[in-house]
C-alpha positions, 0 to 999 in steps of 0.5 A: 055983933054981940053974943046971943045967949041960946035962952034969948033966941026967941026975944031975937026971931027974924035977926041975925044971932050969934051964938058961942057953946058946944056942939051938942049932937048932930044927924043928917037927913037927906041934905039937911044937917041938925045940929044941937049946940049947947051953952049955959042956958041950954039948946038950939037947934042949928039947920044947915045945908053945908055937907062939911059942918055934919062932920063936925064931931060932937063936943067941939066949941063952936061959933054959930052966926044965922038968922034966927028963925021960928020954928015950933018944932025946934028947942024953944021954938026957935032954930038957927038957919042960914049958918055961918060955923067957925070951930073955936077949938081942935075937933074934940076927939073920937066923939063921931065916926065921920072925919074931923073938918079943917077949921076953915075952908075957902068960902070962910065956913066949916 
């Protein structure tokens, strides 16, 4: 799958994206993880129900695949949901207090 850039979501609502940056910032309400990824083109937001990816410090590289899916609230109305994370580099250091994942677990996400 060919890499989505974070400016082209809204050209791809209703598709599976792949997108590749920087986790940007992160905060968990509930059972909900909102990740904000970053690349060159800007945000998007990711949401997931995966306890292990609120943990991942801000600043790490990341690879995200999941649907994009309108949602007006979201940075440029679209967010990512249904995540698949991979950890492109080590956990960037001291950026959360939470401590850092493994890079993969035994169901192939972090």
């Amino acid at each position: 799958m060919e890499r989505t850039w974070v400016a082209a979501l809204p050209e791809q609502t209703g598709r599976t994206v792949r997108v590749s940056g920087w986790l940007h910032r992160s905060r968990k309400l509930a059972n909900i993880a909102f990740l904000v990824l970053r690349d060159a083109s800007g945000l998007a937001q990711v949401v997931s129900t995966d306890r292990a990816h609120a943990g991942i410090p801000e600043e790490t590289v990341v690879e995200v695949t999941g649907l994009a899916t309108a949602n007006p609230r979201a940075p440029g109305g679209v967010e990512i949901t249904e995540p698949r994370l991979r950890l492109l580099s080590d956990p960037a250091p001291g950026r959360n207090a939470d401590p850092a994942p493994s890079r993969s677990t035994s169901s192939g996400r972090v």
